[in-house]
N, C-alpha and C positions, 0 to 999 in steps of 0.2 A: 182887172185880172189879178188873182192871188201871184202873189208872189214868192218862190220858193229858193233854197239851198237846195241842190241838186250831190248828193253823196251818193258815189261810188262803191256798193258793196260789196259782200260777200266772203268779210274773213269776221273772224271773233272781233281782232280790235273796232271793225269796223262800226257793227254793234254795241260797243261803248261810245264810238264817238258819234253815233246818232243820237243814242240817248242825252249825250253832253250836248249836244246843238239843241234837239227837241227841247231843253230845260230850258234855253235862253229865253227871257221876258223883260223887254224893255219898254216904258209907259205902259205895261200893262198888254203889251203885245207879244204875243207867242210865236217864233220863228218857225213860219208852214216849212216843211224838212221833204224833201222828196228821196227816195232810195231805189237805187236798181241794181238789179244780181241778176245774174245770169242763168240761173237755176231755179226752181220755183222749190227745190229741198232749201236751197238757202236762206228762203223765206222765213225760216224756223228762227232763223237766227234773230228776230227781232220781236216785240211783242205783238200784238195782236191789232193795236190801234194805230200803229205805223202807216204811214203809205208806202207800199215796196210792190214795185213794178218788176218782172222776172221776164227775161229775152233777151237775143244778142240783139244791141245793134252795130249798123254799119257806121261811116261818117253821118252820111247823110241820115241816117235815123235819128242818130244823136241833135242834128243842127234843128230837126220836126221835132223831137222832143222837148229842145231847149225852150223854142220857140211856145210851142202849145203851153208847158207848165209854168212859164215865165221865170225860166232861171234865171237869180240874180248871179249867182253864185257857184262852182264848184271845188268839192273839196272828194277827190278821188284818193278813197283808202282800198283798192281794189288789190287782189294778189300779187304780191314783191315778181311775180314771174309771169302776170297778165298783161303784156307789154303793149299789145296792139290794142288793147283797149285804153290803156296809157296814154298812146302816140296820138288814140284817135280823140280821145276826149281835150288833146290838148291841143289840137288843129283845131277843135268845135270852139272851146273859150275863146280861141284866138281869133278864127273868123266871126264872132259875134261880140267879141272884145267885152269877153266875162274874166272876174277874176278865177284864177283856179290856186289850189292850194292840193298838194301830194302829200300825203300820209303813208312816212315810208317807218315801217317796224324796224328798230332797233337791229345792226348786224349783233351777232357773236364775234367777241376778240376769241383769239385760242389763246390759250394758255401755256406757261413754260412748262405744264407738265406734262400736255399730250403735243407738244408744239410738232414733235417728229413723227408721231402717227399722222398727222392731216396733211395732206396732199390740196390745194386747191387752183383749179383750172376754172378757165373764163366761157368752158362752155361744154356739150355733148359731144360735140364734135374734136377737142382736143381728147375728151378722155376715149373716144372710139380710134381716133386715129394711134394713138401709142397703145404700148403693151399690158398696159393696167391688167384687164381684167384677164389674159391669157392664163387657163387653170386655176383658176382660184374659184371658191365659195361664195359667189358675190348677192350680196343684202341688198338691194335696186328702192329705195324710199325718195322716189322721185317725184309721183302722182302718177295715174295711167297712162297721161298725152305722150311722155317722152320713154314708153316703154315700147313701142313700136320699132323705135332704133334700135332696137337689139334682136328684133327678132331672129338674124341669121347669125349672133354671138351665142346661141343656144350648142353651137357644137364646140367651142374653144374655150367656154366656163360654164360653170353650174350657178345658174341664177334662177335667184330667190325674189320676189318684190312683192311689197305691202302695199296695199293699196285701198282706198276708203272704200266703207261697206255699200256699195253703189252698184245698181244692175249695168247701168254702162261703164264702170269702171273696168267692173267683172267682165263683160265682153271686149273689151280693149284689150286687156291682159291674153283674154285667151284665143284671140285673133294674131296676138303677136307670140302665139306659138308658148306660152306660161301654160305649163299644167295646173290642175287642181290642187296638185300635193306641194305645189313650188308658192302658193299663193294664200298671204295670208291678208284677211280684211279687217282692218281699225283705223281708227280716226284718232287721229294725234292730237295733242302730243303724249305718249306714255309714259309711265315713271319709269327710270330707271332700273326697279328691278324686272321689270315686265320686259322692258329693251335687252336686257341683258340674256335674259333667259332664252327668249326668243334667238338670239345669237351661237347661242351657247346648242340649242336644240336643232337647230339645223348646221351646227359648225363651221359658219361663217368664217370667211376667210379675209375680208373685205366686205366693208359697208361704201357705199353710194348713198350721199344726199343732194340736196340742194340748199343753199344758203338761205334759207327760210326763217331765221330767227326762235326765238322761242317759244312762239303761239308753231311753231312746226315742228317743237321736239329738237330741235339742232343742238341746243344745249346739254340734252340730256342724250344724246348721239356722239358728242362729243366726249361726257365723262364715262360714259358705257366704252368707248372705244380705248380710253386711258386705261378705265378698270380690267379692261380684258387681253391690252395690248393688241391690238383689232387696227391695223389701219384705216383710216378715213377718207375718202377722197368727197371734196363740196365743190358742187360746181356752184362762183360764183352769178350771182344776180343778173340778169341784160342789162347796159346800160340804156338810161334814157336821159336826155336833157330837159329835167323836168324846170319849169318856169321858178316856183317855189318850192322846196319840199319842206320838213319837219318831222321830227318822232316824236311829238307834245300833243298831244291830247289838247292842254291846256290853249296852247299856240292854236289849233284849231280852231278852238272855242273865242279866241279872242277875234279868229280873223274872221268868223260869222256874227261875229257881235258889232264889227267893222261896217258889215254892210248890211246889217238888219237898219242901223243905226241911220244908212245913206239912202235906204228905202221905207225908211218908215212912215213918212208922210203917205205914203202908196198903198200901203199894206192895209 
């Protein structure tokens, strides 16, 4: 049976760090890479000669998975905010007693110059429980999942949310009660001036993010929010106890070279 690295998809970094595994070559043996996203748009993200599997699974999918492709190995670089797939893939390594390795994107520190525009709570539910968003302007750049919780905030603020260029994005938004006109679609992260303007054209009064780092735009959320005097509020990350994590690319690459190295008599 082949044996493979089983990576986690579906953000930008992730597709660097396939590419960095796929290049591995030790005695002249090429590291089989296996990849799964959740969406089959995500599938873009990788070249053409990939293997990249698209669908949720459950535990139990994952454990038929491992099993069928002959994981040696996981290294989950999946979204800083995809938690149950986190939780589950790392119940899977453990009952099958696989290494795994997390690939978590660098936070943003803030800065001394916007330190007092940023607001940051540990979740939706603290910023829905206090008075954050009462009358204000509010910029919602959260993804679509988490715009549902607002649906019945539609009468105590004017909210705004961006949301990627996606048919189900689009009906998410406007299930949760988002007009046409309140809704704009792009895929982050934007530059600065384009963030800004955007702010600036709907009169934002408050921006909402999520601690998504800088493949999310949060950096450039951040100096937008300085430049315009725009308070910020980020809801931080879910915690998880992940076994190992890392934000090295490099550290990745060594810890699939670790067990190409302990399977290559097999391979």
């Amino acid at each position: 049976m082949t044996k493979n690295i089983w990576s986690i998809g579906g953000t930008s970094e992730s597709a660097a760090i396939a590419e960095a595994i796929a290049s591995i070559v030790t005695d002249n043996v090429r590291l089989p890479l296996i990849i799964t996203v959740v969406s089959p748009t995500a599938r873009s993200l990788y070249p053409s000669n990939f293997k990249v599997v698209s669908g949720r699974m459950d535990g139990a999918a994952m454990t038929d998975f491992c099993r069928r492709e002959g994981v040696i190995a996981v290294v989950d670089a999946s979204h800083p905010y995809a938690v149950e797939v986190s939780r589950q893939a790392i119940a899977t390594a453990k009952n099958l007693n696989l290494p795994y390795l997390r690939y978590e994107r660098k936070a943003i520190a803030t800065t001394d110059d916007n330190n007092s525009l940023i607001t940051r709570l540990n979740s939706f539910e603290s910023l829905l429980a206090g008075r954050y968003l009462n009358n204000q302007r509010v910029l919602l750049t959260i993804g679509c999942k988490a715009l549902p919780l607002f649906k019945n905030w539609h009468d105590r603020a004017t909210l705004f949310a961006r949301i990627l260029p996606k048919p189900e994005s689009l009906d998410i938004a406007l299930k949760s009660s988002f007009t046409s006109d309140r809704l704009i679609c792009l895929r982050p992260p934007l530059g600065l001036e384009l963030e800004t303007a955007l702010w600036r054209q709907w009169n934002i009064s408050l921006v909402v993010t999520k601690a998504s780092g800088t493949a999310g735009g949060e950096d450039i959320k951040s100096q937008a929010a300085a430049e315009l005097k725009i308070p910020l509020i980020v809801i931080d990350r879910p915690k998880v106890n992940y076994p190992q994590q890392t934000n090295s690319i490099n550290e990745v690459v060594a810890f699939c070279r670790r067990y190409l190295s302990k399977n290559i008599e097999r391979l």
